[in-house]
C-alpha positions as CSV (number, residue, x, y, z in Angstrom):
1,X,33.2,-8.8,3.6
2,X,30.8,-11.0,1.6
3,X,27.3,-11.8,0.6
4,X,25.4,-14.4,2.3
5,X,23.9,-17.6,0.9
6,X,20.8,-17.5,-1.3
7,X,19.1,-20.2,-3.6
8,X,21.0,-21.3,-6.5
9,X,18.4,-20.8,-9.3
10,X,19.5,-19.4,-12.5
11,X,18.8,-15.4,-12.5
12,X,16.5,-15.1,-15.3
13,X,14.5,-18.0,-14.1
14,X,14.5,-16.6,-10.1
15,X,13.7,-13.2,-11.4
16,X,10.4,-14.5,-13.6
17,X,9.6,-16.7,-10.5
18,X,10.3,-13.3,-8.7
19,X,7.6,-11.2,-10.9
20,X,5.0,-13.9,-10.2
21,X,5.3,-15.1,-7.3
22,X,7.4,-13.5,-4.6
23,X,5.9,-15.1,-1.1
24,X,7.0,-18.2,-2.0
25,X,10.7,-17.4,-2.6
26,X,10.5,-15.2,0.5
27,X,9.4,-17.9,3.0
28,X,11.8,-20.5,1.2
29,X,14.4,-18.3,1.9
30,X,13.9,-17.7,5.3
31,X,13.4,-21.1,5.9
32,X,16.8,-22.5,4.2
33,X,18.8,-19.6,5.3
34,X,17.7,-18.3,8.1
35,X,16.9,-14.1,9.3
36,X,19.3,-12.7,6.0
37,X,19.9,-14.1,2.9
38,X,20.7,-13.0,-0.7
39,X,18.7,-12.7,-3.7
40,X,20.6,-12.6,-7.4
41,X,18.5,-11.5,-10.0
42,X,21.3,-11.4,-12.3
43,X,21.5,-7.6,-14.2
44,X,20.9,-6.3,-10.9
45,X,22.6,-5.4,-7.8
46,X,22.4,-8.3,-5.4
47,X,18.9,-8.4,-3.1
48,X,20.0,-9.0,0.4
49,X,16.8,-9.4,2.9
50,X,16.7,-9.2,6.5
51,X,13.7,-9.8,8.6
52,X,15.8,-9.7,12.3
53,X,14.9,-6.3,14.1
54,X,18.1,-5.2,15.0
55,X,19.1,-6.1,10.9
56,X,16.3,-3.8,10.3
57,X,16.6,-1.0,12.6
58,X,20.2,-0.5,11.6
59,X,19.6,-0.8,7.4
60,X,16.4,2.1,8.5
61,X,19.3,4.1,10.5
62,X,21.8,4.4,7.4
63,X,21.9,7.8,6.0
64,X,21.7,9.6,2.7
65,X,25.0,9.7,2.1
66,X,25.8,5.7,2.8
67,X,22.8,4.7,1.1
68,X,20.4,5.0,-1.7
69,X,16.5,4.3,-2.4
70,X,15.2,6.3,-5.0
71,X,17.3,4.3,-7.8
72,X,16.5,0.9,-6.6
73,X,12.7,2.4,-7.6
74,X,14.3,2.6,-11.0
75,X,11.1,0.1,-12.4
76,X,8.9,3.0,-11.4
77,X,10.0,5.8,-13.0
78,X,7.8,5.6,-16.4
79,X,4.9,5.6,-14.4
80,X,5.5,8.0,-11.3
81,X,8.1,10.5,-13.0
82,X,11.9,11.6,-12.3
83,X,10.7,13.9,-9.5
84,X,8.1,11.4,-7.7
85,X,9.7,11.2,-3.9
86,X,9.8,7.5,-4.2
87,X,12.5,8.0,-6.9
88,X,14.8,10.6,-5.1
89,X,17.4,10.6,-2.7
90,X,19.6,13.2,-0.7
91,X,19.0,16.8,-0.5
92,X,16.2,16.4,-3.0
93,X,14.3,13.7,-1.3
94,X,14.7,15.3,2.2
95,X,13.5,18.9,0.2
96,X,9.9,16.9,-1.0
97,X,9.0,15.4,1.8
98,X,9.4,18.1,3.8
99,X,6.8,20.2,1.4
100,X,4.4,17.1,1.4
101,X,4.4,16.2,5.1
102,X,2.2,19.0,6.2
103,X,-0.7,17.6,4.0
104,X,-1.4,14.6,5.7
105,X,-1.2,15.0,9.1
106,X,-2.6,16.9,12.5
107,X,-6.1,18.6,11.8
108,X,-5.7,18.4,8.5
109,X,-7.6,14.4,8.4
110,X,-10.8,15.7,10.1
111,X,-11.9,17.4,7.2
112,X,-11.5,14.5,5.4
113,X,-13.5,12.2,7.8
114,X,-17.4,13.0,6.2
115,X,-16.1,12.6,2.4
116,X,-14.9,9.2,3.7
117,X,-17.9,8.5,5.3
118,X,-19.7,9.9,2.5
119,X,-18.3,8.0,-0.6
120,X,-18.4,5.0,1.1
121,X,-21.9,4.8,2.3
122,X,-22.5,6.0,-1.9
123,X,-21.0,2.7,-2.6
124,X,-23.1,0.5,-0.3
125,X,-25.9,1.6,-1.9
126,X,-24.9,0.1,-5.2
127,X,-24.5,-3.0,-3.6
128,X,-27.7,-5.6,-4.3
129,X,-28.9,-7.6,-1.2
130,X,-28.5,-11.3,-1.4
131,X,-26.2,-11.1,-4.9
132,X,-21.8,-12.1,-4.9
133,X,-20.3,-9.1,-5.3
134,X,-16.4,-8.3,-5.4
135,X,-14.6,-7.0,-2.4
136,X,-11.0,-4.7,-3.8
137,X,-13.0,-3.3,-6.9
138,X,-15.6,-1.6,-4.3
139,X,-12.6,-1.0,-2.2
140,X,-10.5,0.8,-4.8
141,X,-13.7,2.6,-6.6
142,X,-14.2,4.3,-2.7
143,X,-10.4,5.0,-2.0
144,X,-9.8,6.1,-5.4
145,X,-12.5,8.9,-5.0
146,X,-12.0,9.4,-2.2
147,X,-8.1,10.4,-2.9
148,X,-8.9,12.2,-5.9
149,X,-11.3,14.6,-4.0
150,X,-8.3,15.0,-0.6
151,X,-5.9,15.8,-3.6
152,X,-7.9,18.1,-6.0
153,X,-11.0,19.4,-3.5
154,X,-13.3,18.3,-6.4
155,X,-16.2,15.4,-6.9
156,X,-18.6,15.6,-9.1
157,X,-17.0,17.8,-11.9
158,X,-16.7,15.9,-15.5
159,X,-12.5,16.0,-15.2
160,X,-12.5,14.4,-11.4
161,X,-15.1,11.4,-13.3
162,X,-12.6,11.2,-16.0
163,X,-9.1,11.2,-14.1
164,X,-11.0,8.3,-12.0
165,X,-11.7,6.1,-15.0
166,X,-8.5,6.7,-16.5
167,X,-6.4,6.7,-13.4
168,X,-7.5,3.0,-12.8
169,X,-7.1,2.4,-16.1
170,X,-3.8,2.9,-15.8
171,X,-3.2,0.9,-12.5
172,X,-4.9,-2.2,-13.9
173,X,-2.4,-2.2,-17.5
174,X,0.8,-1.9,-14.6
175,X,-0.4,-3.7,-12.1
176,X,-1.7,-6.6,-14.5
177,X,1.0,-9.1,-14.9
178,X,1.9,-8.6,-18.4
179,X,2.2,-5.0,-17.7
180,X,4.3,-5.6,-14.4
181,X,7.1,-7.9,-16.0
182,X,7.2,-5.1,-18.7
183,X,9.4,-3.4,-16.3
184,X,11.6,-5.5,-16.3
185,X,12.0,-6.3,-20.1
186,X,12.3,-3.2,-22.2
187,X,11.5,-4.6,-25.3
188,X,7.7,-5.0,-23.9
189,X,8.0,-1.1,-23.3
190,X,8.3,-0.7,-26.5
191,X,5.3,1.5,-28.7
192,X,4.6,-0.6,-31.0
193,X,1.4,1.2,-31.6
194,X,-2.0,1.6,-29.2
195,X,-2.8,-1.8,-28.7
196,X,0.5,-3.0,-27.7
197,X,2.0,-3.0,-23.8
198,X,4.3,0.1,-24.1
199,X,1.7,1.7,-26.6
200,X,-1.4,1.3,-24.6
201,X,1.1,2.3,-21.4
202,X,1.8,5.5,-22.9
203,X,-1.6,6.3,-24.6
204,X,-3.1,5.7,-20.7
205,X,-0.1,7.6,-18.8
206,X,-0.9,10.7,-21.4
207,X,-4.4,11.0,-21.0
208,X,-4.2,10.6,-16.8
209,X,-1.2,13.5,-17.1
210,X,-3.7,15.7,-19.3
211,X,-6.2,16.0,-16.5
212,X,-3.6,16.4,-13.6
213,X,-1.6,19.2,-15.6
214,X,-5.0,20.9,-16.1
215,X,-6.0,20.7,-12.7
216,X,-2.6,22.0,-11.7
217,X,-3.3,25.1,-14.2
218,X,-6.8,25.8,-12.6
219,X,-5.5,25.6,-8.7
220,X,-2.8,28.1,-10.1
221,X,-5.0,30.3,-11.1
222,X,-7.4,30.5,-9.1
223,X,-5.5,30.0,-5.7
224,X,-7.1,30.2,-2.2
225,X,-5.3,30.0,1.2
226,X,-8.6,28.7,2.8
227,X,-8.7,25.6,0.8
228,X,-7.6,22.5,2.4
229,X,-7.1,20.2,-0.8
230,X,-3.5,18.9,-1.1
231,X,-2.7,20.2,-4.3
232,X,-3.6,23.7,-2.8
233,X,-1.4,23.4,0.7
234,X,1.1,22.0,-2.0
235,X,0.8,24.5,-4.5
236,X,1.7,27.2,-1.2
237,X,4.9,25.1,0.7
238,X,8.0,26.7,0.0
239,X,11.3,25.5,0.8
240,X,13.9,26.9,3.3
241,X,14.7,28.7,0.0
242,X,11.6,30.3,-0.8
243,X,10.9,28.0,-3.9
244,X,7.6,25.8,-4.2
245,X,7.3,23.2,-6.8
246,X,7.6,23.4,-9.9
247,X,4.2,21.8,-12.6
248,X,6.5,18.6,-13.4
249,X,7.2,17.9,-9.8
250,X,3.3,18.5,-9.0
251,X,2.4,16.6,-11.8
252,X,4.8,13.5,-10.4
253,X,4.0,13.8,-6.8
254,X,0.8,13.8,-7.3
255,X,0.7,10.8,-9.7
256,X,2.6,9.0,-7.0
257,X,-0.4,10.0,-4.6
258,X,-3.2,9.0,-7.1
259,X,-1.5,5.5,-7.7
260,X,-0.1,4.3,-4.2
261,X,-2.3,6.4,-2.4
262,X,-5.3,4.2,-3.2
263,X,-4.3,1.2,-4.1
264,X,-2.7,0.2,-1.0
265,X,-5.4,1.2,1.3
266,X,-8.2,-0.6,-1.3
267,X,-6.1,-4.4,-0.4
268,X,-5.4,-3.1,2.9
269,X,-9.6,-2.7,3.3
270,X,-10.7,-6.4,1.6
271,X,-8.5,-8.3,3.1
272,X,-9.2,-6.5,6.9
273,X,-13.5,-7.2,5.9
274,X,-12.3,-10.8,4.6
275,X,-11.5,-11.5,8.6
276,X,-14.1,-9.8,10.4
277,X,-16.9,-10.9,8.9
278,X,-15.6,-14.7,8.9
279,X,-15.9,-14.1,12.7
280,X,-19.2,-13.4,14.0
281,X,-18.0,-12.9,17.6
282,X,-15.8,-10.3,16.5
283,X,-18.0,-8.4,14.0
284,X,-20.1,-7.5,17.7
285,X,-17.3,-7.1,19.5
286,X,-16.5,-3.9,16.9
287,X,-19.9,-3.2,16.7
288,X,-20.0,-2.3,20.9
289,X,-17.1,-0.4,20.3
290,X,-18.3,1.7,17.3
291,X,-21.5,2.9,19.4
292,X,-19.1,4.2,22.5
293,X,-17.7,7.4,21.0
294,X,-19.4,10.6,20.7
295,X,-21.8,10.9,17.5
296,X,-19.9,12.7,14.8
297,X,-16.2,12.8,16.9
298,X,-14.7,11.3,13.6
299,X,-11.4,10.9,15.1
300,X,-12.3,8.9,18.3
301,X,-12.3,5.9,15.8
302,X,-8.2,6.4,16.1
303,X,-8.6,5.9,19.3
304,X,-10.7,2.7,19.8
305,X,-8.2,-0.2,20.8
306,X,-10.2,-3.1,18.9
307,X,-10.4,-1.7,15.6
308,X,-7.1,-0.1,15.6
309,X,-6.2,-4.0,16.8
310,X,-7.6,-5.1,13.7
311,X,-6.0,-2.9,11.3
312,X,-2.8,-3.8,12.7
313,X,-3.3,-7.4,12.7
314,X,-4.6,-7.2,9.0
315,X,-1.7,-5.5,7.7
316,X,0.9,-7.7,9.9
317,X,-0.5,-10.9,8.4
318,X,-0.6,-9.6,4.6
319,X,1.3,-6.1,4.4
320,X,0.0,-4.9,1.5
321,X,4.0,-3.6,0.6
322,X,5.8,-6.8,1.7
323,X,9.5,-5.3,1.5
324,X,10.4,-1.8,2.9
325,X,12.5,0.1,0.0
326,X,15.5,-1.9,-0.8
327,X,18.8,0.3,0.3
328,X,21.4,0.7,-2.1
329,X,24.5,0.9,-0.6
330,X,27.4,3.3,-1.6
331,X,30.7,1.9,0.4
332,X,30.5,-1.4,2.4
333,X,28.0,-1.5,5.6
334,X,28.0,-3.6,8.4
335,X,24.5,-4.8,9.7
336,X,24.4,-6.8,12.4
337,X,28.4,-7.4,12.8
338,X,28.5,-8.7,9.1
339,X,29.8,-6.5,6.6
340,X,28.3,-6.4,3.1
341,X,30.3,-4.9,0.0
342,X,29.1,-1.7,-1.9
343,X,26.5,-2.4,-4.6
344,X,24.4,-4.2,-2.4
345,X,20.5,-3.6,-2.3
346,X,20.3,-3.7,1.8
347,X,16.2,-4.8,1.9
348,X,14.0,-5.1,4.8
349,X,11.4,-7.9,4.5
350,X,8.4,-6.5,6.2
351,X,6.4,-10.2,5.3
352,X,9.3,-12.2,7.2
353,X,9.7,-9.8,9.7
354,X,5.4,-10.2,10.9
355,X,6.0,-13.6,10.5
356,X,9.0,-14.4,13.2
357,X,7.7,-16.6,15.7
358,X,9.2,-15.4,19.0
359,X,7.2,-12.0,18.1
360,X,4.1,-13.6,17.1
361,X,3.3,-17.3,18.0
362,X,0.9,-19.1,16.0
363,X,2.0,-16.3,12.6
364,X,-0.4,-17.5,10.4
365,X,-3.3,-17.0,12.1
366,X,-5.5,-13.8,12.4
367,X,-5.2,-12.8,15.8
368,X,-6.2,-8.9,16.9
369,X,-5.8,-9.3,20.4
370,X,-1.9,-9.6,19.6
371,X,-2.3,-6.0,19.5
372,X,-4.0,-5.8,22.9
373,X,-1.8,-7.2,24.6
374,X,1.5,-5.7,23.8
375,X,3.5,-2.7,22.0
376,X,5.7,-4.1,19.0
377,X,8.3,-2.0,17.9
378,X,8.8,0.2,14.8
379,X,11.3,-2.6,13.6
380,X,9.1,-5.7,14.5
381,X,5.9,-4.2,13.1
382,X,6.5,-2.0,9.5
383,X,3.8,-2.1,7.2
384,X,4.1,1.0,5.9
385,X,8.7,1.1,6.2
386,X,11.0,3.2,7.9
387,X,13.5,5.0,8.8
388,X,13.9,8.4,6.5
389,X,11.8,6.8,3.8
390,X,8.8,5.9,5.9
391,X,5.2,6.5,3.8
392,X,4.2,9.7,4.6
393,X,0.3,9.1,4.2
394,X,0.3,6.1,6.9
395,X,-1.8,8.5,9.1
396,X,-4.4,9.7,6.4
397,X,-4.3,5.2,5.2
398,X,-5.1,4.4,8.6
399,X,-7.5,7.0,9.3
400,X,-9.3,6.2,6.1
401,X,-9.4,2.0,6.3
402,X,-10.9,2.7,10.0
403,X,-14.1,5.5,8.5
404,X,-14.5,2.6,5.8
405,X,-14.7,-0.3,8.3
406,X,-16.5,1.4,11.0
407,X,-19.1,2.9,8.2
408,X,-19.4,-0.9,7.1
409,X,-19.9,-2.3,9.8
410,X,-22.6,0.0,11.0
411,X,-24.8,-0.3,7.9
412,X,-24.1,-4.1,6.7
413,X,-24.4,-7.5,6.9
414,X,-21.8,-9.4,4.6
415,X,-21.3,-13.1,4.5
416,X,-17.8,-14.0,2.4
417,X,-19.0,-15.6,-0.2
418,X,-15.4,-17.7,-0.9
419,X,-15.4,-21.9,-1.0
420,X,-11.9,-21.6,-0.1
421,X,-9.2,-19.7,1.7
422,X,-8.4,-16.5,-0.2
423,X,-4.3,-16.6,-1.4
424,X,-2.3,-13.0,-1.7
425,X,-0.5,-12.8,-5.3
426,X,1.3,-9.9,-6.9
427,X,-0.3,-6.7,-8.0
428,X,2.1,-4.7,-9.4
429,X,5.1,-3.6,-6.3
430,X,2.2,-4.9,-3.9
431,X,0.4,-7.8,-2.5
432,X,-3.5,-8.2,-3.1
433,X,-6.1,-11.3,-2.6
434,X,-6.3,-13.3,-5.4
435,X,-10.1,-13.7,-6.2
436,X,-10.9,-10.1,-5.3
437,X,-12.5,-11.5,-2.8
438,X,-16.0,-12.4,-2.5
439,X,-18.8,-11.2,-0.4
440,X,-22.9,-11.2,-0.5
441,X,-25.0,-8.5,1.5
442,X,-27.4,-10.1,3.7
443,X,-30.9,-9.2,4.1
444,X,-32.9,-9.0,7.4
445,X,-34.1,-12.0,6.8
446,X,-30.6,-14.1,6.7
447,X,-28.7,-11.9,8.5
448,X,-26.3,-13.9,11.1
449,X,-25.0,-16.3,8.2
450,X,-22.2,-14.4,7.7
451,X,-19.6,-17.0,5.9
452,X,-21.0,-19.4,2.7
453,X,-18.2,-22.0,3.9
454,X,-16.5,-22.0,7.5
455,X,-13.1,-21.2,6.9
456,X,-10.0,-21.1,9.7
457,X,-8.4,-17.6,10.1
458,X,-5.2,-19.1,8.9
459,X,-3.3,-18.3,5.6
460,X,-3.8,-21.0,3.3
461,X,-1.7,-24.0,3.3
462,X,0.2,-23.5,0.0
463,X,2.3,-20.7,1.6
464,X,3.1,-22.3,5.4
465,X,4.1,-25.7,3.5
């Protein structure tokens, strides 16, 4: 029983390179040591990553009573809450999921399908011909709304304008790298008054919780089996016991659903419009598609193979989440044949694990078809985890990046307006393009030019090196 090799970096510095720069230690790692190796961060449990499918199916297999997840999400309990289901484990995580599931699947999503359409098509319109504009803010200003009205059924009201202001607020102080590494260092959580980290942090948390514990007091009182807002078929689940949730664990569930509910699907969106429209051939390729199903069949666009091919590609080649939840373990595990001691945070590494070779040759280049061609398994292709801990709104974030794209696409011309290739860096617990990404709409006049510099659909050199 033992850990495997890892770099021999001093903690604190591995950790700071760690915060700021994860990729890069990842793809060193897997290139020195192979499919699992260990990461020592110092004051925490060691980080042991696989990226082999079988390593990974077998750490996604482990049960709640041989391993824990919610405490190695420890860093996001300020934000999220002690009840979020990202933080719990057990009975108690298997309790909450249950009530949430029903929210986000089936026919509940073709309701959804016209707000989509809807808010994005708003967003266009703000959008000057012929002037650089940036990709994720547009993104996240359409996902974000469009989240807030699937959660809370409302749109225009004065409190849904607010919680959307103040909600990204929020995200940009703990997503911004000052606010991330704060985490990490609890003297920078400190409230040292408004304009410090932890006082601005806890000014922006209280005003956000202010408007979700006042829509949480209007859905109680004025409830309404016909309505099809989450926080209403949320509001009505009751467990095996009879018991719904309580206004804390609404408040922190839905928290969790405002924050990684559109953030993730705002990256996954720029960086899947970053490739298609730096390939002309493919942007008409889609285009045939889009005009085969049946006008206003919303959820035919699950079914067309191209753009469903392109979604998966774009979150293979820059998964928005690059590790699934990190497994603590409570008695020693065997993966693999190897056995690992107690104390060890088991971690599937969903970047390494789209990047292995023998499952996808040439890795580093944006390639669609891959997901013509063949079937990958839930262990070789993860973006969104597995195993009992598995995102529960990865049918709603796929449903809602392929209404986005496909209303895109039909209305607009863009050209990427980016003199070089675009690098991921850390945003918070995720991966995000660096520059935003750049874009121009086109007019009829220069429409065709759809890139300001040719660019290869490859990653850029710094991180294949």
């Amino acid at each position: 029983m033992s850990l495997p090799n890892g770099p021999k970096t001093p903690p604190l510095l591995l950790l700071l390179r760690w915060i700021a720069d994860p990729l890069s230690i990842l793809q060193a790692g897997a290139q020195q040591y192979g499919d699992c190796f260990m990461l020592d961060f110092g004051r925490y449990a060691p980080f042991v990553f696989f990226s082999h499918p079988e390593a990974i199916e077998q750490v996604f297999a482990l049960g709640y009573e041989e391993v824990q997840v919610g405490s190695s999400n420890s860093i996001l309990r300020p934000t999220l809450g002690d009840h979020s289901l990202l933080l719990l484990d057990g009975d108690r995580h298997q309790r909450q999921r249950q009530l949430l599931m029903p929210s986000f699947h089936g026919e509940r999503m073709r309701a959804y399908g016209a707000l989509i359409q809807q808010v994005t098509e708003q967003e266009i319109q703000t959008w000057t011909a012929d002037q650089v504009f940036t990709l994720r803010p547009a993104m996240q200003r359409i996902s974000l709304q469009v989240i807030i009205e699937a959660i809370f059924g409302v749109q225009d009201s004065d409190r849904a304008q607010a919680l959307q202001q103040r909600t990204a607020d929020l995200l940009h102080l703990t997503t911004s790298p000052l606010g991330f590494a704060s985490a990490f260092f609890p003297i920078l959580q400190r409230d040292l008054g408004r304009w410090s980290p932890g006082g601005k942090f806890l000014y922006l948390k209280q005003q956000v919780d202010e408007l979700i514990y006042a829509e949480i007091r209007d859905g109680r009182s004025h409830l309404d089996p016909n309505r099809s807002d989450v926080l209403s078929l949320m509001m009505a689940a009751v467990d095996e016991q009879g018991q719904g949730m309580t206004d804390v664990e609404l408040r922190d569930e839905l928290m969790t659903l405002l924050l990684a509910g559109h953030e993730t699907t705002a990256t996954a969106l720029s960086w899947a419009l970053y490739w298609i429209y730096q390939n002309p051939a493919l942007v008409q390729q889609l285009r045939d598609e889009l005009a085969q199903p049946s006008e206003g069949d919303r959820l035919s666009l699950m079914r067309l193979p191209l753009l469903n091919a392109v979604c998966m590609e774009t979150l293979r080649i820059y998964p928005v989440a690059f590790i699934a939840g990190p497994r603590f373990s409570q008695q020693p595990t065997s993966i693999m044949g190897r056995t690992f001691p107690a104390n060890t945070l088991l971690t599937p590494c969903i970047y390494l694990a789209h990047r292995r070779p023998e499952l996808y040759p040439d890795p580093e280049t944006f390639r669609p078809e891959r997901f013509l061609d063949r079937q990958f398994s839930a262990f070789e292709f993860l973006p969104f985890g597995g195993g009992n801990r598995r995102c529960i709104g990865s049918a709603f974030a796929l449903f809602e990046m392929k209404q986005v794209l496909a209303t895109i696409l039909s209305h607009c011309d863009l050209a990427i307006a980016e003199p070089q290739p675009v690098r991921p860096v850390r945003r918070g617990v995720t991966i995000a393009p660096k520059t935003g990404i750049r874009a121009r709409l086109m007019t009829s006049q220069n429409k065709g030019t759809y890139i300001s510099t040719p660019m290869p659909n490859t990653v850029p050199s710094k991180l294949t090196e």
